[in-house]
C-alpha positions as CSV (number, residue, x, y, z in Angstrom):
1,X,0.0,0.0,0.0
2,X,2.8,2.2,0.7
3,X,4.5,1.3,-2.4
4,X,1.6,2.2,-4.3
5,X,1.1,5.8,-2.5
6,X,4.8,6.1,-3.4
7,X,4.3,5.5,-7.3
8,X,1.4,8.0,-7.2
9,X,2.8,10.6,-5.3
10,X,6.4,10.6,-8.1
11,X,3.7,10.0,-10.7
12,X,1.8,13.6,-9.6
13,X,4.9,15.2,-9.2
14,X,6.2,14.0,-12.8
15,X,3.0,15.1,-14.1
16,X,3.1,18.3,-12.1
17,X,6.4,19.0,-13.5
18,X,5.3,18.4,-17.3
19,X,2.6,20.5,-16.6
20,X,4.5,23.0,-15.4
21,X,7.0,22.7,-18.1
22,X,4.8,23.0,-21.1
23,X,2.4,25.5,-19.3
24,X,4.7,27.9,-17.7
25,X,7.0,29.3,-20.7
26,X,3.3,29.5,-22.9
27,X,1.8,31.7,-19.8
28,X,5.3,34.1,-20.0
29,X,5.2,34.3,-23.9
30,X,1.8,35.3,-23.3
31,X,2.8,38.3,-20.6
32,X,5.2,39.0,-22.3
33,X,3.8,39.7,-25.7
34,X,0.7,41.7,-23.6
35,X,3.3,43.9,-22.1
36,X,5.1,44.5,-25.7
37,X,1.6,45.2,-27.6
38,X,0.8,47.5,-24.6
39,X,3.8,49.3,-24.9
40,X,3.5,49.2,-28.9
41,X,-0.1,51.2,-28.2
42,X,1.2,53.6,-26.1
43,X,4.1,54.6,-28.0
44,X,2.0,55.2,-30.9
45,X,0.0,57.6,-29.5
46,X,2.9,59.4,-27.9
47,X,3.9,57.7,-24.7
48,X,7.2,58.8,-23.7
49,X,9.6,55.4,-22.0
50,X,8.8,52.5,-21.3
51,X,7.5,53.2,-17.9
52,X,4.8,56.0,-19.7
53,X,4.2,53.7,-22.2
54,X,3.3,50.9,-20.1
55,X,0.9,52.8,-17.8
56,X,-0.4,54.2,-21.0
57,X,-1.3,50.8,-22.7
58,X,-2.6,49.3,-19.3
59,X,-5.0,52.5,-18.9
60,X,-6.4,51.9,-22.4
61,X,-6.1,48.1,-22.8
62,X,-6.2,46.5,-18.9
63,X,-5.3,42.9,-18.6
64,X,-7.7,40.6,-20.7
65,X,-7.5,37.6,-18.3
66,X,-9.1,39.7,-15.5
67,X,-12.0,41.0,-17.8
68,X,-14.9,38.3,-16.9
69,X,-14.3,39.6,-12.8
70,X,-13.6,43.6,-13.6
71,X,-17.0,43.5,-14.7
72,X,-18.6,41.6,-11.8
73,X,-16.7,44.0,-9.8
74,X,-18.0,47.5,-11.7
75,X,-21.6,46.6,-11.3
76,X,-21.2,47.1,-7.3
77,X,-21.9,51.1,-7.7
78,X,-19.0,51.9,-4.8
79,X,-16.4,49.9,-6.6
80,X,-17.1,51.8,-9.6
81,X,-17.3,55.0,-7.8
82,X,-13.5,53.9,-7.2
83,X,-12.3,53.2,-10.5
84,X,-14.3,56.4,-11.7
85,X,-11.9,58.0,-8.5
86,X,-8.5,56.3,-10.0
87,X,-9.5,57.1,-14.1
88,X,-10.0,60.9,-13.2
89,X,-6.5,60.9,-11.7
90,X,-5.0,59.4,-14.2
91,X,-6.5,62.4,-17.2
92,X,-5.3,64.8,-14.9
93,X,-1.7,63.1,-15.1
94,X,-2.1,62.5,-18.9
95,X,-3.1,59.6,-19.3
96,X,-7.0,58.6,-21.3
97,X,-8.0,55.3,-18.9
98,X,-11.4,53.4,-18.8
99,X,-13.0,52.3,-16.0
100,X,-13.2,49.0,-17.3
101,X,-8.9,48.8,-18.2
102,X,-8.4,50.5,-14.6
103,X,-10.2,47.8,-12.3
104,X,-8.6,44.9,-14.5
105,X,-5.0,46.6,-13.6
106,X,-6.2,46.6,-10.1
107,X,-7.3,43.3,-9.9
108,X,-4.1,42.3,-11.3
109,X,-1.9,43.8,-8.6
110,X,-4.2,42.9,-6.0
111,X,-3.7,39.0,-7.1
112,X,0.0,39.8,-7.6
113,X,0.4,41.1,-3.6
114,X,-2.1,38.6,-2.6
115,X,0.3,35.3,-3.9
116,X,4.0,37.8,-2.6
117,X,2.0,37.8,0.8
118,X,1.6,34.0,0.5
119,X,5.4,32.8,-0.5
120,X,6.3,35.5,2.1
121,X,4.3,34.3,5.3
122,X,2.4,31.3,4.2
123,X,-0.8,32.6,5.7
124,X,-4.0,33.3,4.0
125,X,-5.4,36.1,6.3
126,X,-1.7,38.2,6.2
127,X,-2.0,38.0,2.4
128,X,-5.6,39.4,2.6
129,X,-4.9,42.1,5.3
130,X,-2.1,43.2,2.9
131,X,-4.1,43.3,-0.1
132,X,-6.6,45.7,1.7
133,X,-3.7,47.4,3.5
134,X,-2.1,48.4,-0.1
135,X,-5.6,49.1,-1.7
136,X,-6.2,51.5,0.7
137,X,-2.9,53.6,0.6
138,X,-3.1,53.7,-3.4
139,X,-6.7,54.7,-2.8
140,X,-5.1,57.3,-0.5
141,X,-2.6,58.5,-2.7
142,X,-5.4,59.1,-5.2
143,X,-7.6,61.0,-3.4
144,X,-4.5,63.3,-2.3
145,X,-3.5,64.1,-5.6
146,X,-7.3,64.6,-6.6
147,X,-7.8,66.8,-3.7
148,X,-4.6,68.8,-4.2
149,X,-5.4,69.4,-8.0
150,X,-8.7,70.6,-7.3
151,X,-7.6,72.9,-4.4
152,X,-4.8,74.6,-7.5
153,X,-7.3,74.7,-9.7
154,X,-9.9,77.0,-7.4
155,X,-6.7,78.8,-6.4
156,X,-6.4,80.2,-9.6
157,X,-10.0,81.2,-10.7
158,X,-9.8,84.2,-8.7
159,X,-7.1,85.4,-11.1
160,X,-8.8,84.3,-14.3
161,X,-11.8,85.9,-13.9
162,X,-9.9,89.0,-13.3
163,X,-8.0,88.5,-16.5
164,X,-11.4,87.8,-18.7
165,X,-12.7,91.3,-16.8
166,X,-9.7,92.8,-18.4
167,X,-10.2,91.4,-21.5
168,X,-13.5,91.8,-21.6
169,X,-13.1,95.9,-20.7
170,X,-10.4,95.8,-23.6
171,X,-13.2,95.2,-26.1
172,X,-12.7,91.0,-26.6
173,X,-15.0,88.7,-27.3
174,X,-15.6,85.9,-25.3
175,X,-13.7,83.4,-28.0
176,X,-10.4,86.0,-27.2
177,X,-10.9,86.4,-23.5
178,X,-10.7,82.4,-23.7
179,X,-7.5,82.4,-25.6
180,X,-6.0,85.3,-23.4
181,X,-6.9,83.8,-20.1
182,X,-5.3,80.7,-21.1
183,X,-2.1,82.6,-21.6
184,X,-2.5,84.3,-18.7
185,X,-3.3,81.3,-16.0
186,X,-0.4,78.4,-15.2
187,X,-2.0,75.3,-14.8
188,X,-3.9,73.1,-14.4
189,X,-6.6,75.9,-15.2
190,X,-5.0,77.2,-18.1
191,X,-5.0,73.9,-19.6
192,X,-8.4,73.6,-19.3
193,X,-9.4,77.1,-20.6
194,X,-6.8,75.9,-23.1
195,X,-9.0,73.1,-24.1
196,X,-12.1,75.5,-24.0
197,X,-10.5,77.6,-26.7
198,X,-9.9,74.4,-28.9
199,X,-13.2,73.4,-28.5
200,X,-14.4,77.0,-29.6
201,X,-12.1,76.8,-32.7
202,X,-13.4,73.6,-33.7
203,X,-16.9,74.3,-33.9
204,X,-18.3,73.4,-30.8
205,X,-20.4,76.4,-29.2
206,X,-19.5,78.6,-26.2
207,X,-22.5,76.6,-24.1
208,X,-21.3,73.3,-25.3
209,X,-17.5,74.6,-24.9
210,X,-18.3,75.7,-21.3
211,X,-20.5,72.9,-20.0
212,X,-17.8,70.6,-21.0
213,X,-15.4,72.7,-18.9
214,X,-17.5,72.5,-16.1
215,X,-17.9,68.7,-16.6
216,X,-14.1,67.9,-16.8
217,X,-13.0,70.4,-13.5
218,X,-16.0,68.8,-11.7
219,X,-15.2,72.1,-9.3
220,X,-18.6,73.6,-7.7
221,X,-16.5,77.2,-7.1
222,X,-16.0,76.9,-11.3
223,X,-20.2,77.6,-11.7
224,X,-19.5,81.0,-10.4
225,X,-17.3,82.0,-13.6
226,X,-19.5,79.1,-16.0
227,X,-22.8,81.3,-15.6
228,X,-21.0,84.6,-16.0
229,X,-19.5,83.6,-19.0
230,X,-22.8,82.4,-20.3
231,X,-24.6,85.7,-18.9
232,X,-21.9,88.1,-20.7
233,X,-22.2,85.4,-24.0
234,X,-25.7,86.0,-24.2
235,X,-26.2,89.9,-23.0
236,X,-23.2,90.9,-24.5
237,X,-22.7,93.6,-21.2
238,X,-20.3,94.7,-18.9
239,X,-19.6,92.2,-16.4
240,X,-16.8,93.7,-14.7
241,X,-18.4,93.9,-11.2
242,X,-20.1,90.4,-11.5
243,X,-16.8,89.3,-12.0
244,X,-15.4,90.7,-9.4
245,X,-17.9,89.6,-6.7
246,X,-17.3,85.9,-8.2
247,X,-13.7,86.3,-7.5
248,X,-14.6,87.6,-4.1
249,X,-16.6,84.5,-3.7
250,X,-14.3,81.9,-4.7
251,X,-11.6,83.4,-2.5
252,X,-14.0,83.2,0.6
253,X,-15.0,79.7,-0.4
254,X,-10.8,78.9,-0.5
255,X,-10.6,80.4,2.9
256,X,-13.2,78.4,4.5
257,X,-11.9,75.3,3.2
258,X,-8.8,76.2,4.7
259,X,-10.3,76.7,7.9
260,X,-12.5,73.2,7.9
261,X,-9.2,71.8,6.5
262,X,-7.3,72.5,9.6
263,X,-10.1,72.2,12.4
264,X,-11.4,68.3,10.9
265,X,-7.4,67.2,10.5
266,X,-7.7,65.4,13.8
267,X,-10.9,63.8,13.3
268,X,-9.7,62.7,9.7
269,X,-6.8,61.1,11.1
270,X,-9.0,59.3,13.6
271,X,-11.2,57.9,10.4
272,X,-7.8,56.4,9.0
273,X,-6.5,55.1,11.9
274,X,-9.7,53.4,12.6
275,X,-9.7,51.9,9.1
276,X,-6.3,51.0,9.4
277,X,-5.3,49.4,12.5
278,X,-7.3,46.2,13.3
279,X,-5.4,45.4,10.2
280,X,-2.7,45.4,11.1
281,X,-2.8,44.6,14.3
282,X,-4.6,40.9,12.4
283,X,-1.3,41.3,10.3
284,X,1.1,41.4,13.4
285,X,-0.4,38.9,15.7
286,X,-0.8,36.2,13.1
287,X,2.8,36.9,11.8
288,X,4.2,37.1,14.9
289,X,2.4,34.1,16.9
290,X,1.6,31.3,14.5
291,X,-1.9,29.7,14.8
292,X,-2.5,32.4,17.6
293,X,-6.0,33.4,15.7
294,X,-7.1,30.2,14.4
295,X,-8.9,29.1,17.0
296,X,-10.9,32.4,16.9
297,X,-11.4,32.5,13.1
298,X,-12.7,28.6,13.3
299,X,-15.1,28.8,15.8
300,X,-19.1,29.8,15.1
301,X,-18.3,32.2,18.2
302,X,-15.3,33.8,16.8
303,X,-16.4,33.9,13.5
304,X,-19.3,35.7,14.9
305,X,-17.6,38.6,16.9
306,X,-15.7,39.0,13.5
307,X,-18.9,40.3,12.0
308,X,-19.6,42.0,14.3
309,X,-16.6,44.1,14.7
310,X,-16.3,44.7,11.1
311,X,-19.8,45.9,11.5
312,X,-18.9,48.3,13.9
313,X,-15.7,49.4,12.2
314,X,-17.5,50.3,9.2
315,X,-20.3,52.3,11.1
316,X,-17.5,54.2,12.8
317,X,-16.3,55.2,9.6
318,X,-19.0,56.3,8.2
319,X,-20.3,58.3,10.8
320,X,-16.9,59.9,10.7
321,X,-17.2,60.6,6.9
322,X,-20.6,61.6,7.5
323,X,-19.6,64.2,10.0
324,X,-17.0,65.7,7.9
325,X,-18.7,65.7,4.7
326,X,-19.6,69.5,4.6
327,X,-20.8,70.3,1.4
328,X,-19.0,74.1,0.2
329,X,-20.6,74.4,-3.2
């Protein structure tokens, strides 16, 4: 009997082996020509290196294997509202993504810590506390660099809507004051009036140019300077002094941001620690005392307090998000 486990147990792992062997270099060529092709994409539409050209092509093209489970995952609306979070930073560093591409990279890297985590400590719950661990600082990272973008952005409209009250006093027209303010404002505002002047100049109407402005800021202090725009397109009057309480409006609206900014920092440190903590303190103690949690994770009992907690841990943040969600526009 022994002799016979033996034989199958040599037999599997020969098998394994051919497997392995015939499988393996197939699944690499396969990479590897993804990678290439993605690259090959990129390039043609202007990345610039190999490291632009890569994000470029995985923005546009994903990773085809993940495809069937990116789209399970973008029907759950708060998922998608993350992708949606992730494509909008990466227009604003140059690069066109689709939802779609975006959650297939992410599902990619998620699997890819998820199996490091594995080889590394051999248990399943580390490898899934680090997955959620890195999602959430990339997550963080985004909403940082979307949050610091937008705060630029309103920064500046003070100063353009001065500079289209020039132009406007200089006799312009609202295609001119477009191009001028553009000149006038650094970015990431200019760029955007930039785009609003191309628009103009390629046939698209002022309404049409401006509500596609409004749509790619997304910024609820830009509305001030949209419907004055729209007012002095369709009157055709002076709109110094309309300006000029906009501006007025927009730099209040800055200052109170400010001002909530610093007097919620504690509380939205408290949200993150909260969210961040119990795992890795789950991390810690199962890295640091093998087998120490088992017992709690097998058990109806523990299994039930898990839920629980979790339960609680997500109330907490939401009341905390709830609380600091003050609405400005």
């Amino acid at each position: 009997m022994a002799s016979v486990s033996l034989a199958l147990l040599v037999i599997g792992v020969l098998c394994a082996g051919l497997c392995g062997a015939l499988v393996l270099p197939a699944v690499l060529r396969f990479a590897h020509q993804g990678v290439n092709h993605s690259k090959r994409q990129a390039k043609v539409v202007g990345g610039a290196g190999d490291r632009e050209a890569l994000i470029a092509g995985l923005c546009r093209n994903g990773i085809i294997v993940f495809r069937p489970l990116a789209r399970l995952v973008l029907t759950i609306p708060w998922l998608r509202n993350t992708c949606e979070l992730c494509v909008r930073v990466l227009e604003i560093k140059g690069h066109h993504a689709y939802p779609s591409a975006v959650c297939e990279t992410m599902l990619a890297g998620s699997a890819l810590v998820l199996l490091i985590g594995l080889l590394i400590t051999g248990n399943l719950l580390i490898a899934v506390c680090l997955v959620l661990v890195a999602g959430g600082v990339v997550l963080g990272k985004a909403k940082k660099s979307l949050d610091l973008w937008e705060e630029k952005l309103i920064e500046q409209i003070p100063d353009a809507l001065r500079s289209f009250g020039i132009c406007f006093n200089a006799g312009y027209s609202l295609q001119q004051a477009f191009e001028q303010a553009a000149l006038d404002t650094p970015a990431p505002l200019g760029m955007e009036l930039r785009q609003a002047s191309f628009d103009v100049n390629a046939g698209r109407s002022i309404g049409e140019a401006l509500a596609a402005l409004e749509m790619r800021t997304q910024a609820s202090d830009l509305r001030f300077a949209v419907v004055a725009l729209e007012i002095q397109h369709r009157t055709g009057g002076s709109l110094q002094e309309l300006l000029e309480n906009a501006a007025e409006a927009v730099v209040a609206s800055c200052d109170l941001r400010r001002q909530l900014g610093v007097q919620t920092a504690q509380a939205r440190l408290s949200a993150k620690v909260v969210t961040i903590l119990p795992l890795v303190l789950v991390a810690v103690l199962s890295l640091a005392m093998d087998g120490y949690l088992n017992t709690f994770f097998s058990s109806p009992a523990g299994l039930g307090i898990l839920f629980i907690a979790l339960g609680m841990e997500a109330i907490g943040v939401l009341a905390i998000r709830k609380i600091l969600g003050i609405e400005l526009g």
